[in-house]
PDB file of N, CA, C and O in Angstrom:
ATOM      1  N   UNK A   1       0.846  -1.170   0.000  1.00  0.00           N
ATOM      2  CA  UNK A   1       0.000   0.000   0.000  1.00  0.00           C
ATOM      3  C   UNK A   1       0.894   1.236   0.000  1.00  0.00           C
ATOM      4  O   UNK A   1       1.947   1.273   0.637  1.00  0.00           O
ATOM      5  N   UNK A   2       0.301   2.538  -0.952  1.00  0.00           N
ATOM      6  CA  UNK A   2       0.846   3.920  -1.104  1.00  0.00           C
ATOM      7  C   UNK A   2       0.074   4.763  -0.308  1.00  0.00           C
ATOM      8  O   UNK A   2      -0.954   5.276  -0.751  1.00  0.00           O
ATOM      9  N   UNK A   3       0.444   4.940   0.748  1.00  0.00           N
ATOM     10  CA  UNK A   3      -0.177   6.043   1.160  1.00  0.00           C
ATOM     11  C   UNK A   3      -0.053   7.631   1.542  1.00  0.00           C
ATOM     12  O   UNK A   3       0.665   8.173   2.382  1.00  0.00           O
ATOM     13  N   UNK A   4      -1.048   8.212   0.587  1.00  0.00           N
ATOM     14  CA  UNK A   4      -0.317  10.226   0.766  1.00  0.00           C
ATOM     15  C   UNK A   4      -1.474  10.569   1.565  1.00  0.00           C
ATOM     16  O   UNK A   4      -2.619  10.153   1.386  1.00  0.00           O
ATOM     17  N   UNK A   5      -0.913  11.689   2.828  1.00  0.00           N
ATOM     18  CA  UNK A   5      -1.426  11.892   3.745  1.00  0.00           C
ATOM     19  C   UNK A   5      -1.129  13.578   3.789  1.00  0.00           C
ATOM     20  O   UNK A   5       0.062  13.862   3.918  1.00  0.00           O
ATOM     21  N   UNK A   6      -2.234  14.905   3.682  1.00  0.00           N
ATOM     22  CA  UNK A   6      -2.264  15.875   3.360  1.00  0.00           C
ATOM     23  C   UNK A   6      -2.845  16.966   4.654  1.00  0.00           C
ATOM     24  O   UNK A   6      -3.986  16.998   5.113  1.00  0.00           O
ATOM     25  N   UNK A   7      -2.052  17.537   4.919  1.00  0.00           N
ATOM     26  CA  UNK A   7      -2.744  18.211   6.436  1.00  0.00           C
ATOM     27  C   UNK A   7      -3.799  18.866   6.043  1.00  0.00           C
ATOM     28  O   UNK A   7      -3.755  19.312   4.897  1.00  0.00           O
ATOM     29  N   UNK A   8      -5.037  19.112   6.863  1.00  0.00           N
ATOM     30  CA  UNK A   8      -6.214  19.706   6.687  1.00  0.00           C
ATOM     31  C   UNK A   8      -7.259  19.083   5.606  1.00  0.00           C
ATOM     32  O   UNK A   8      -7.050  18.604   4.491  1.00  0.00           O
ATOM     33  N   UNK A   9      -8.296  19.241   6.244  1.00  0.00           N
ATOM     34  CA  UNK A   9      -9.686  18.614   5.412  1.00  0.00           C
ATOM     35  C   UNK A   9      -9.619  19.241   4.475  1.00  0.00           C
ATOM     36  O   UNK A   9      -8.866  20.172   4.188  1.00  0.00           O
ATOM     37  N   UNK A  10     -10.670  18.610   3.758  1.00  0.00           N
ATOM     38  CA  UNK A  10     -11.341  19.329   2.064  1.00  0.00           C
ATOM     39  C   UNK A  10     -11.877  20.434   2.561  1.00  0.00           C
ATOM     40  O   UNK A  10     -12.183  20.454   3.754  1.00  0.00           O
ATOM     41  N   UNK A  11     -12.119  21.712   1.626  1.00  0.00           N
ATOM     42  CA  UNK A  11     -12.661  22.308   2.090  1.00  0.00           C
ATOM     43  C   UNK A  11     -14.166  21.842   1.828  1.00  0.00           C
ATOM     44  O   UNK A  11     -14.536  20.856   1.192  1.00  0.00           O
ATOM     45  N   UNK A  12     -15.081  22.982   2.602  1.00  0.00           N
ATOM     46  CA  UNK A  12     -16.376  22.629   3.078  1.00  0.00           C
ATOM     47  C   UNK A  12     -16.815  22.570   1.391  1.00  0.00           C
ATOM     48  O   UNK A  12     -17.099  21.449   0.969  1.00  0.00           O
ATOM     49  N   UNK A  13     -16.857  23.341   0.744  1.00  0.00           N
ATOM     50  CA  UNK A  13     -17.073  23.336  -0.547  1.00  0.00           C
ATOM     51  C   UNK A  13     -17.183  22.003  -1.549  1.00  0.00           C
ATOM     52  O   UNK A  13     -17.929  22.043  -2.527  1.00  0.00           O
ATOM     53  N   UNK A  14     -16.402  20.839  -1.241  1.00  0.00           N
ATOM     54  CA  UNK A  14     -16.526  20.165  -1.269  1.00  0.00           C
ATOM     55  C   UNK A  14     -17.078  18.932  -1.433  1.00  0.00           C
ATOM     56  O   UNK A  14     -16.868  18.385  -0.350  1.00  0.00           O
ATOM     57  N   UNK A  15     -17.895  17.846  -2.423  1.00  0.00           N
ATOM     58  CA  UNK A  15     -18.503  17.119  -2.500  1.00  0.00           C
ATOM     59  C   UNK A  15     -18.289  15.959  -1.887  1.00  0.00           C
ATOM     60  O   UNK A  15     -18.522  14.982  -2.599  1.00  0.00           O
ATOM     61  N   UNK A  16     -17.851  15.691  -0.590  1.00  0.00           N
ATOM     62  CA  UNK A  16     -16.983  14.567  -0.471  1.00  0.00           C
ATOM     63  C   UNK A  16     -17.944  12.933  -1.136  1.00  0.00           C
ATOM     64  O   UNK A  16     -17.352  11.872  -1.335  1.00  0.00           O
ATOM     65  N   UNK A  17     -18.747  13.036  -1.259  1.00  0.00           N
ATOM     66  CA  UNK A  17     -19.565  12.243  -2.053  1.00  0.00           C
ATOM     67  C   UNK A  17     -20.152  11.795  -3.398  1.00  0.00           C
ATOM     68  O   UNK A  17     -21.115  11.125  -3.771  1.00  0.00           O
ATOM     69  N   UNK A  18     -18.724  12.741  -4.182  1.00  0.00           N
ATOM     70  CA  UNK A  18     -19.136  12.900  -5.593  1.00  0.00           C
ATOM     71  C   UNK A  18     -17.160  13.289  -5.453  1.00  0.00           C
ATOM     72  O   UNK A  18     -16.809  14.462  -5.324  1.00  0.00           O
ATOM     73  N   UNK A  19     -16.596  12.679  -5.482  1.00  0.00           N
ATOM     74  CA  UNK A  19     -15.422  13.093  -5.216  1.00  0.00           C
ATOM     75  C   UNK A  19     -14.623  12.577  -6.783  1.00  0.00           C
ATOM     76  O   UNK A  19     -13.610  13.219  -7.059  1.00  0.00           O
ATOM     77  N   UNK A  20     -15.035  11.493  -7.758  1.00  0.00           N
ATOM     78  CA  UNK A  20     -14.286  11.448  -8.909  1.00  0.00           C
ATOM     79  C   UNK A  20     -15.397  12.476 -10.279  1.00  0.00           C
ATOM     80  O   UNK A  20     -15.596  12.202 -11.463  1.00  0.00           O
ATOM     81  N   UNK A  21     -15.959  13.786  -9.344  1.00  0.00           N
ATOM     82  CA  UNK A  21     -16.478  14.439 -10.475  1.00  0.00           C
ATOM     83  C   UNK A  21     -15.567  15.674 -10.114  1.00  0.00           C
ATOM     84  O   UNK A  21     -14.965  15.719  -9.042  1.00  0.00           O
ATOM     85  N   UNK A  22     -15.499  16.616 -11.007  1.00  0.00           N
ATOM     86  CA  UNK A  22     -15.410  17.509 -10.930  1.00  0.00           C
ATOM     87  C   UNK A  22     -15.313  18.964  -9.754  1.00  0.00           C
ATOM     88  O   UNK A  22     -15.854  19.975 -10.204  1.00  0.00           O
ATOM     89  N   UNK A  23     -15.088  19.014  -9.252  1.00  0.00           N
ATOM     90  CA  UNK A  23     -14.946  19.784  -8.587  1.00  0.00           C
ATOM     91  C   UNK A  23     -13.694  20.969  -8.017  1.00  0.00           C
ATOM     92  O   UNK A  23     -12.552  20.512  -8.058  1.00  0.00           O
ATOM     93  N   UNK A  24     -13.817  22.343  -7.530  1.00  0.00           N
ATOM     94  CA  UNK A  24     -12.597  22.757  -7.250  1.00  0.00           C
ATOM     95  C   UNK A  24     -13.085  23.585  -6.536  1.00  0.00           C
ATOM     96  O   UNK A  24     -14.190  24.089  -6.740  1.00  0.00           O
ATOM     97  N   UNK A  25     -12.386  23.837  -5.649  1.00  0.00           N
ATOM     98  CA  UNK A  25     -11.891  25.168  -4.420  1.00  0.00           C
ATOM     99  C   UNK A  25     -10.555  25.647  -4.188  1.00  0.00           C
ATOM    100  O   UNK A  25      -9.858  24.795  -3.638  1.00  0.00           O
ATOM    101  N   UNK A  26     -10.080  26.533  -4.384  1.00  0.00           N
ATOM    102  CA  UNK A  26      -8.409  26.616  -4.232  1.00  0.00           C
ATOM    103  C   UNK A  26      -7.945  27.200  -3.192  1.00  0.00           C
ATOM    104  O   UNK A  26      -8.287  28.359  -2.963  1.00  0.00           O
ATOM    105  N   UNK A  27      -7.003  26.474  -2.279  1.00  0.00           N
ATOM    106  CA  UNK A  27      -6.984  26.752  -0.795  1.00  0.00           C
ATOM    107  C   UNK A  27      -6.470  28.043  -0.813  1.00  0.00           C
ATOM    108  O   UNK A  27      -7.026  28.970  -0.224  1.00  0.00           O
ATOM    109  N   UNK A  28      -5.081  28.204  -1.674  1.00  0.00           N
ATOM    110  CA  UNK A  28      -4.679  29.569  -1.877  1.00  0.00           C
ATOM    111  C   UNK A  28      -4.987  30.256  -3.084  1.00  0.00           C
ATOM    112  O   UNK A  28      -4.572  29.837  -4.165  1.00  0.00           O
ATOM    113  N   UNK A  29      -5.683  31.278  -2.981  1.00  0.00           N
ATOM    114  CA  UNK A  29      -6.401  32.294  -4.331  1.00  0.00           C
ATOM    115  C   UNK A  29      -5.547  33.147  -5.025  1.00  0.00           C
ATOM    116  O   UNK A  29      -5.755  33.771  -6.065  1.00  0.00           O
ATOM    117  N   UNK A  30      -4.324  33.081  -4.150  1.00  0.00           N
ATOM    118  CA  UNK A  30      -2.897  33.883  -5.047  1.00  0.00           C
ATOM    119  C   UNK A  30      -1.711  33.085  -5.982  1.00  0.00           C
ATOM    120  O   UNK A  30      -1.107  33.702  -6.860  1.00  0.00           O
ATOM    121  N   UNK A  31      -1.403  31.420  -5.651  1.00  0.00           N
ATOM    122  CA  UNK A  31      -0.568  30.715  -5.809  1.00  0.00           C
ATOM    123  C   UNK A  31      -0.931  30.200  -6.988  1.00  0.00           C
ATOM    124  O   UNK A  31      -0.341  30.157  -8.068  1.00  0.00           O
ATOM    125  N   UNK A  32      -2.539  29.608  -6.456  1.00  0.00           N
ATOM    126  CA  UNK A  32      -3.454  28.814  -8.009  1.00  0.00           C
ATOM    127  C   UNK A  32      -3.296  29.723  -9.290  1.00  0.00           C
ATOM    128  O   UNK A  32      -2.659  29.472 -10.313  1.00  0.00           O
ATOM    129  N   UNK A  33      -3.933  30.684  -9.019  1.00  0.00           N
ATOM    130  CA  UNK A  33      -4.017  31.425 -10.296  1.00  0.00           C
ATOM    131  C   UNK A  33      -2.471  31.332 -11.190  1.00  0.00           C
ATOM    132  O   UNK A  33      -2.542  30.962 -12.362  1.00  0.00           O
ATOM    133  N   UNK A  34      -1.338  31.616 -10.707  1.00  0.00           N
ATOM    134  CA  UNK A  34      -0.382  31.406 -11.121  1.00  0.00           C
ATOM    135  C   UNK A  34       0.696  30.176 -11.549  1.00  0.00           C
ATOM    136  O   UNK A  34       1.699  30.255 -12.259  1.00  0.00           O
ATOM    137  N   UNK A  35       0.067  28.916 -10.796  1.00  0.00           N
ATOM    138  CA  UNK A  35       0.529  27.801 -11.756  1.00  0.00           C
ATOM    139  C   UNK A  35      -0.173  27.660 -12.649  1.00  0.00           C
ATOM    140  O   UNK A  35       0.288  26.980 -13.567  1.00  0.00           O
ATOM    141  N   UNK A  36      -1.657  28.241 -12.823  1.00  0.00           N
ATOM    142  CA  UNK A  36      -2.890  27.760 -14.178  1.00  0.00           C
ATOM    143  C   UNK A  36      -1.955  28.568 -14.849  1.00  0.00           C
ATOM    144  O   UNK A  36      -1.571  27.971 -15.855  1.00  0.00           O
ATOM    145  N   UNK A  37      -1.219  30.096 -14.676  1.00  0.00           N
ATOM    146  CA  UNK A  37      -1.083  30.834 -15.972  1.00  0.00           C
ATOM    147  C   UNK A  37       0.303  30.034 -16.756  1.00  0.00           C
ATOM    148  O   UNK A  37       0.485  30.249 -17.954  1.00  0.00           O
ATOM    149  N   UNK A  38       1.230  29.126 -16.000  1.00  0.00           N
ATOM    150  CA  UNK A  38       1.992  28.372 -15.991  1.00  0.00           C
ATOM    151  C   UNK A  38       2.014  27.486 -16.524  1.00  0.00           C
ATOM    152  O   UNK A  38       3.020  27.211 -17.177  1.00  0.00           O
ATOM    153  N   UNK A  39       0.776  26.522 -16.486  1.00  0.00           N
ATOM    154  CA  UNK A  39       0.553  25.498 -17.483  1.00  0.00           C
ATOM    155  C   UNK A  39       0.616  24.220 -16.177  1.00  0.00           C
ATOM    156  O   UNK A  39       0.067  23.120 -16.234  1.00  0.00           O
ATOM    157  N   UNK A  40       1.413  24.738 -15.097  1.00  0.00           N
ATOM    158  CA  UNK A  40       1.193  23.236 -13.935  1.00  0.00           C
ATOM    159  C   UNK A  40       0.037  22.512 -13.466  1.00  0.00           C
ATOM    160  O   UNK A  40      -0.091  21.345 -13.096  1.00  0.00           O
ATOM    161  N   UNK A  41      -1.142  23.906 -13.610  1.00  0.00           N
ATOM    162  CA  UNK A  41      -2.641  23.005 -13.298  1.00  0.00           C
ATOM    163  C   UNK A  41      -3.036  23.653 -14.880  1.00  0.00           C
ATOM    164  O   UNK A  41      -3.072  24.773 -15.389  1.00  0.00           O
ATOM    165  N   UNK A  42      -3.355  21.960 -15.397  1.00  0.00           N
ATOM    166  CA  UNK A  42      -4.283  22.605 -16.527  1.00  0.00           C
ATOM    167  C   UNK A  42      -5.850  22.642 -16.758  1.00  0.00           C
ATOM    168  O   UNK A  42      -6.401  23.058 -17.778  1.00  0.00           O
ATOM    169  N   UNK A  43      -6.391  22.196 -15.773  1.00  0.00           N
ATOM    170  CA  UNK A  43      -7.725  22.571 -15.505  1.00  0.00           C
ATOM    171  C   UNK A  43      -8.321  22.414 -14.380  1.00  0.00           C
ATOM    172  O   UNK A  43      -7.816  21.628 -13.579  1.00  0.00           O
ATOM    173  N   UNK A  44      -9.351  23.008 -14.087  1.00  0.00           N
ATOM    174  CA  UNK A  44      -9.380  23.440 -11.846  1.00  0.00           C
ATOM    175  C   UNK A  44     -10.246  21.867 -11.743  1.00  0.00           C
ATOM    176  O   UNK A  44     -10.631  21.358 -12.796  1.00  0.00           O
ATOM    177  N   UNK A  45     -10.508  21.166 -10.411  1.00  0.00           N
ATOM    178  CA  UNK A  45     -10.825  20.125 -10.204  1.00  0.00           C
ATOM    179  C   UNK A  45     -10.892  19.027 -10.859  1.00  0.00           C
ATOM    180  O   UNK A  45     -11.784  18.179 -10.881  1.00  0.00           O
ATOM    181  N   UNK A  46      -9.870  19.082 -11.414  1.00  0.00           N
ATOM    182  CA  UNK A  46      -9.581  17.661 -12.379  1.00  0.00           C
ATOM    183  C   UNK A  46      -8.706  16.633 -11.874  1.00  0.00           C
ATOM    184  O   UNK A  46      -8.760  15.561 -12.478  1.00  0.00           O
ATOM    185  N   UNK A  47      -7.745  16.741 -10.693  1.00  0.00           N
ATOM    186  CA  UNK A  47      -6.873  15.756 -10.296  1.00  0.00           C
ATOM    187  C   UNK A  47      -6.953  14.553  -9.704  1.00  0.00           C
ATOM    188  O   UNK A  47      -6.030  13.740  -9.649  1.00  0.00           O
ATOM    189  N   UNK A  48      -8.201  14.396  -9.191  1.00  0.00           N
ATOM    190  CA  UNK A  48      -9.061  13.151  -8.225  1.00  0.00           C
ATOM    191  C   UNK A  48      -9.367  12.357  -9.426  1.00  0.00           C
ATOM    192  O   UNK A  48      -9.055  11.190  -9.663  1.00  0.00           O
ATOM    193  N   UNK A  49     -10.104  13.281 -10.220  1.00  0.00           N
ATOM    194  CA  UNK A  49     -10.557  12.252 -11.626  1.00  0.00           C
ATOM    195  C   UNK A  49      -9.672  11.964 -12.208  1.00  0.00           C
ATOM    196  O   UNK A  49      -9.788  10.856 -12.730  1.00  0.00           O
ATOM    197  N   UNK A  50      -8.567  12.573 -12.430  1.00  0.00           N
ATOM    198  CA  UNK A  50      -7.710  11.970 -13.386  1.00  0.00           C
ATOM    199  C   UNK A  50      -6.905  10.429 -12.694  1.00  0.00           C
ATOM    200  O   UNK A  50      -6.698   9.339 -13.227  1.00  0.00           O
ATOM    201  N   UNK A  51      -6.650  10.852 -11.546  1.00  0.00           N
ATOM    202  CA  UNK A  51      -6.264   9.648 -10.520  1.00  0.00           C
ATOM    203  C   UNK A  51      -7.273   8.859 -10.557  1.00  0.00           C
ATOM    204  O   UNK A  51      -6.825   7.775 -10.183  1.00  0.00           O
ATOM    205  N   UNK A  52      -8.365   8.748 -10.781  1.00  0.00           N
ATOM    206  CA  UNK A  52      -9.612   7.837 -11.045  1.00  0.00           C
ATOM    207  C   UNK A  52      -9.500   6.992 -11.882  1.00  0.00           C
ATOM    208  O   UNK A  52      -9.332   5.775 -11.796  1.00  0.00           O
ATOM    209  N   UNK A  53      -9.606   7.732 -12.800  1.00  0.00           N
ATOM    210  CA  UNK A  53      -9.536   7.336 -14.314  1.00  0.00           C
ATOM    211  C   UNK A  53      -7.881   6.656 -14.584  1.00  0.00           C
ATOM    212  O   UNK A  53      -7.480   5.613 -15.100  1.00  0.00           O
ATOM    213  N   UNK A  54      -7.551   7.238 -14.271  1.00  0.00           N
ATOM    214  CA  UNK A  54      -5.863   6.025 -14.533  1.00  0.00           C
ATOM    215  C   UNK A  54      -6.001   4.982 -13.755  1.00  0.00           C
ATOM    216  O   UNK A  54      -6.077   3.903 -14.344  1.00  0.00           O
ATOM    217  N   UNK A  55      -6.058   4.970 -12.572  1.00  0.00           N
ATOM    218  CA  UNK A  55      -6.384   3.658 -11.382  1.00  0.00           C
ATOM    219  C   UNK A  55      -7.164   2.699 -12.418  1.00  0.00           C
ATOM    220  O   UNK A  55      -6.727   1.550 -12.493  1.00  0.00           O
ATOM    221  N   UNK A  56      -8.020   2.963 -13.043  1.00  0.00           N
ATOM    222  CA  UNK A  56      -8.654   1.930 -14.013  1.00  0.00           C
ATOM    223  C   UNK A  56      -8.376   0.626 -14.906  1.00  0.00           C
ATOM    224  O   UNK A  56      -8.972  -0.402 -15.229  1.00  0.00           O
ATOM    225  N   UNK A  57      -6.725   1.452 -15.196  1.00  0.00           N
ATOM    226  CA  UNK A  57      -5.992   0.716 -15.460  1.00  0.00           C
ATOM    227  C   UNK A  57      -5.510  -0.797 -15.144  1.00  0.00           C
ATOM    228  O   UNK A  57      -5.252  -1.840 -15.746  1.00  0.00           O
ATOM    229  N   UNK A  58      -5.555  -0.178 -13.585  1.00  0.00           N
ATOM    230  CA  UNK A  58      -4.472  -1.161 -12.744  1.00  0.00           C
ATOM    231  C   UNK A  58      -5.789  -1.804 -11.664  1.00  0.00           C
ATOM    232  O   UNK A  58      -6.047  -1.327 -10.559  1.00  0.00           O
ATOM    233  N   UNK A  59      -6.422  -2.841 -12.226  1.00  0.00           N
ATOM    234  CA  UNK A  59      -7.678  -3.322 -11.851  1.00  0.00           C
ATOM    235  C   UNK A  59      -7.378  -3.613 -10.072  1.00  0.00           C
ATOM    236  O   UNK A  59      -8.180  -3.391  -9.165  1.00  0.00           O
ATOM    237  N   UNK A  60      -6.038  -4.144  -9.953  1.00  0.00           N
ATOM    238  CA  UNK A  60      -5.412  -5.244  -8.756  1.00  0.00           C
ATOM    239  C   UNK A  60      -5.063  -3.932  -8.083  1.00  0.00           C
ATOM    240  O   UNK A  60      -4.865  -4.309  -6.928  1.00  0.00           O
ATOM    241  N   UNK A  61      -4.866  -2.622  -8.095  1.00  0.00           N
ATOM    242  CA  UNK A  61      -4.586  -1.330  -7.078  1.00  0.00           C
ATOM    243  C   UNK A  61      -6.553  -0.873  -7.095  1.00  0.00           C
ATOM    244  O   UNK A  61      -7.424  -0.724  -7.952  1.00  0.00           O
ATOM    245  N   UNK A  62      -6.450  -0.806  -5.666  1.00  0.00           N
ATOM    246  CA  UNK A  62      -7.714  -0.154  -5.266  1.00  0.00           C
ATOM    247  C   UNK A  62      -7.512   1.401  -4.521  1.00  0.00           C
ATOM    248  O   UNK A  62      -6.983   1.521  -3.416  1.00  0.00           O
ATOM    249  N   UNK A  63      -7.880   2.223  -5.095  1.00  0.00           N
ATOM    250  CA  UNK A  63      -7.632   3.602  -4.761  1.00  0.00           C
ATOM    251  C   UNK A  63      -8.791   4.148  -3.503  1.00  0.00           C
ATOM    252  O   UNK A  63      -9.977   3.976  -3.782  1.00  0.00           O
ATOM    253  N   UNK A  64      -8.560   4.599  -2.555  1.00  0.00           N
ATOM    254  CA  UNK A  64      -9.453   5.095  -1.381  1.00  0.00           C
ATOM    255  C   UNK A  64      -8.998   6.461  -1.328  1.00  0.00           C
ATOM    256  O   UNK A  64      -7.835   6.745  -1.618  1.00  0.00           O
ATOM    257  N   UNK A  65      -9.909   7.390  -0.948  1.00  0.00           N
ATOM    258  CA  UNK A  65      -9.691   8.845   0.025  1.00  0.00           C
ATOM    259  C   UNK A  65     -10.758   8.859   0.924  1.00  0.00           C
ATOM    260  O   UNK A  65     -11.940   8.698   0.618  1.00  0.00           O
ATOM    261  N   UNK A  66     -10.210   9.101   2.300  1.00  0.00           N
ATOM    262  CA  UNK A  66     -11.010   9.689   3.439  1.00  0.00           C
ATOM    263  C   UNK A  66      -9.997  10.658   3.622  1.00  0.00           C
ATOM    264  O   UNK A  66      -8.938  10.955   3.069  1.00  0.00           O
ATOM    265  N   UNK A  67     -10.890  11.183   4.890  1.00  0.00           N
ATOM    266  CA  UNK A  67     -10.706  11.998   5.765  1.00  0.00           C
ATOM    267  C   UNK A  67     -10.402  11.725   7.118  1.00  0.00           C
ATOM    268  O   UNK A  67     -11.433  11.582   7.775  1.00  0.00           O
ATOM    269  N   UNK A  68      -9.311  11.595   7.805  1.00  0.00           N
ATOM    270  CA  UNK A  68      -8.625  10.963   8.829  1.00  0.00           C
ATOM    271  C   UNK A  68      -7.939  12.031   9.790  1.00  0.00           C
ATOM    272  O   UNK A  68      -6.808  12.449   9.542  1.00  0.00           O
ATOM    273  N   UNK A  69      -8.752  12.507  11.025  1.00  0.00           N
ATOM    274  CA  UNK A  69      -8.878  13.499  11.920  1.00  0.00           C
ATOM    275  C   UNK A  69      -8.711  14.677  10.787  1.00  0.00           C
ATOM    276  O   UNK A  69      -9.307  14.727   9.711  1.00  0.00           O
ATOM    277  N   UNK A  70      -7.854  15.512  11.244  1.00  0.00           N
ATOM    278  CA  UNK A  70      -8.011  16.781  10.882  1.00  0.00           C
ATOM    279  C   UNK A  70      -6.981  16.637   9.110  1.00  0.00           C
ATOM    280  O   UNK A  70      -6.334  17.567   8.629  1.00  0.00           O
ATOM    281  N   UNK A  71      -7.129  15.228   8.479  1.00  0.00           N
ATOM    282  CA  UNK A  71      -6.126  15.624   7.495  1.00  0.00           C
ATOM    283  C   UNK A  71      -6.788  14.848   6.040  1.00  0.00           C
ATOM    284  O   UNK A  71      -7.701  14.032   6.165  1.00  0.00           O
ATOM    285  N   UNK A  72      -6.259  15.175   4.765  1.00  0.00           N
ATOM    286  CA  UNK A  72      -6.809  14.613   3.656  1.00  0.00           C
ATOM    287  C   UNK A  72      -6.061  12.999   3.726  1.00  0.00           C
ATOM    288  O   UNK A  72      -5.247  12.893   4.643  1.00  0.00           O
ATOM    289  N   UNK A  73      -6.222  11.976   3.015  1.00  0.00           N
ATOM    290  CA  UNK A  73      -5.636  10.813   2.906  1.00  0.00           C
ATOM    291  C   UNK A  73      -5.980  10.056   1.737  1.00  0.00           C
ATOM    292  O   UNK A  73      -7.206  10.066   1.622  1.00  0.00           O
ATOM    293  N   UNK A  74      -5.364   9.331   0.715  1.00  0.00           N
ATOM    294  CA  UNK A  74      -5.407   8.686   0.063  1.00  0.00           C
ATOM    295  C   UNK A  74      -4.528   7.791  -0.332  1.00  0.00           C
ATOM    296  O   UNK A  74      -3.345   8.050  -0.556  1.00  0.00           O
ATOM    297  N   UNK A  75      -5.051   6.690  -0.440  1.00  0.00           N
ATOM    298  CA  UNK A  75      -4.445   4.899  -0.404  1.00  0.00           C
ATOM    299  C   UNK A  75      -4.229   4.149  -1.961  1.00  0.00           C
ATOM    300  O   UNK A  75      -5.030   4.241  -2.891  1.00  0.00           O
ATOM    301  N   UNK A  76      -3.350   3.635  -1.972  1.00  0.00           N
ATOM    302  CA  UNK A  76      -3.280   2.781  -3.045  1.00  0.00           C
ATOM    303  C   UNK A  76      -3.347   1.446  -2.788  1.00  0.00           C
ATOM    304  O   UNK A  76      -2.190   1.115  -2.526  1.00  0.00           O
ATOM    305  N   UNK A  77      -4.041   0.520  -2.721  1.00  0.00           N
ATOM    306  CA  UNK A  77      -3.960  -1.004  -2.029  1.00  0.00           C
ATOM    307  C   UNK A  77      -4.134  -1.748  -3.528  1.00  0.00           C
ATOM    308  O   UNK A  77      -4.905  -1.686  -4.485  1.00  0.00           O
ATOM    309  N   UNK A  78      -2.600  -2.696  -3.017  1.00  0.00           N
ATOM    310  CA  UNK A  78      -2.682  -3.998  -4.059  1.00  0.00           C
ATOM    311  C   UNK A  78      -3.413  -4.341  -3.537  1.00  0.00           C
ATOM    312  O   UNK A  78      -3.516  -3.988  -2.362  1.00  0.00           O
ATOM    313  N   UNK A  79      -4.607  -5.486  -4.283  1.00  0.00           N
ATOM    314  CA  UNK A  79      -5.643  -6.182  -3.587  1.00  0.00           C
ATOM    315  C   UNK A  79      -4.936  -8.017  -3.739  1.00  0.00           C
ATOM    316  O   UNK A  79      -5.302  -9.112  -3.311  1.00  0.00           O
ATOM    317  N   UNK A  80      -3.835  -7.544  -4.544  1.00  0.00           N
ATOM    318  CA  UNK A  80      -3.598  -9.054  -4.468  1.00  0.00           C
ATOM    319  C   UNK A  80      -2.539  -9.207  -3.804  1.00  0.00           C
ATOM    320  O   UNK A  80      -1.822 -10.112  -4.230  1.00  0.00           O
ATOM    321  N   UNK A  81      -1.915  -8.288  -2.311  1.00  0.00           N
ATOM    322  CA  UNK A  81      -0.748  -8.777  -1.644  1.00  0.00           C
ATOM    323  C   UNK A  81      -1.454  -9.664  -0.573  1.00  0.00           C
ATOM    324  O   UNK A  81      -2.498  -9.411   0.029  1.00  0.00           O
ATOM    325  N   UNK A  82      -0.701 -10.690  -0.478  1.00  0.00           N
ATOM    326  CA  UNK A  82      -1.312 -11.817   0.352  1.00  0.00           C
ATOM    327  C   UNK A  82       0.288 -11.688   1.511  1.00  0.00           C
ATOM    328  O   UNK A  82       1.446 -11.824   1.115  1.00  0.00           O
ATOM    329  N   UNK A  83      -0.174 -11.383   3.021  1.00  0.00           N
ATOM    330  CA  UNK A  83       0.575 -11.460   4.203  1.00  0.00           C
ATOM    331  C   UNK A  83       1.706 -12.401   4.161  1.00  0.00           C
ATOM    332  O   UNK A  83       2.890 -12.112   4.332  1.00  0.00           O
ATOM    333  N   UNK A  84       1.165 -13.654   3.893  1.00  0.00           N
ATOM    334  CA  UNK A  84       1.893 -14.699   4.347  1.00  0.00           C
ATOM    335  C   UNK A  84       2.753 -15.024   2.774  1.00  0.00           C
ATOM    336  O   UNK A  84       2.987 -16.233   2.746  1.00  0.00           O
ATOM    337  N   UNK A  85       3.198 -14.440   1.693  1.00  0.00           N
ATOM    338  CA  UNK A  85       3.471 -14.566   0.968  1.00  0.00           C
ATOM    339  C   UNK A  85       3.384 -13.669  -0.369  1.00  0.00           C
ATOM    340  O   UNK A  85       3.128 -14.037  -1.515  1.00  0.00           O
ATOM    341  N   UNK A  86       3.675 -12.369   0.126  1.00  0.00           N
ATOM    342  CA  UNK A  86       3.577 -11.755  -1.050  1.00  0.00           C
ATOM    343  C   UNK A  86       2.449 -11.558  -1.893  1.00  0.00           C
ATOM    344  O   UNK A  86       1.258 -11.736  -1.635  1.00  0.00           O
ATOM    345  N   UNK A  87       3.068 -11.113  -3.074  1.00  0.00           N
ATOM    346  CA  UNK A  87       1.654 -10.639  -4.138  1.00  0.00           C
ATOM    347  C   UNK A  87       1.278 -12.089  -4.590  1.00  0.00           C
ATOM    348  O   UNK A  87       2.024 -12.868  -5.184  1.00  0.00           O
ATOM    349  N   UNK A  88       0.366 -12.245  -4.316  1.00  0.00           N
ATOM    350  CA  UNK A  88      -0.353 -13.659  -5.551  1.00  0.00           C
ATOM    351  C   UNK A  88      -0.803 -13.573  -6.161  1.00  0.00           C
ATOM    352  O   UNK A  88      -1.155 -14.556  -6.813  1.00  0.00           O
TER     353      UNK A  88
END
């Protein structure tokens, strides 16, 4: 398992229930604007989906996000690592 762990919740804005659609809020309103003019974000709430949509790929990685006390979290789980022996 990959796991990235992000201080602070989603903001309220947020769908946490519609989470591989679309959506955006930008925590900082001075920084965002300037990687979009950059080319680093190329379109606002697209990064969950795009991580969606590639995970698709890889049938045997199961992708999760919660919310775990006060912080964002998201998991990558092989579904086929077996404890007692590795991936099977």
């Amino acid at each position: 398992m990959v796991e990235i762990t992000s201080p602070g919740l989603l903001p309220p804005s947020i769908d946490y229930a519609a989470m591989e659609s679309r959506q955006s809020d930008a925590r900082n309103k001075v920084i965002a604007p300037v990687f979009k003019r950059l080319g680093i974000i190329d379109q606002w709430g697209n990064g969950l989906k795009l991580i969606a949509d590639e995970m698709k790929e890889y049938p045997n990685i199961e992708l999760r996000w919660r919310e775990v006390g006060l912080s964002f979290q998201v998991q990558f789980i092989n579904t086929n690592y077996n404890p007692n022996g590795g991936v099977s």
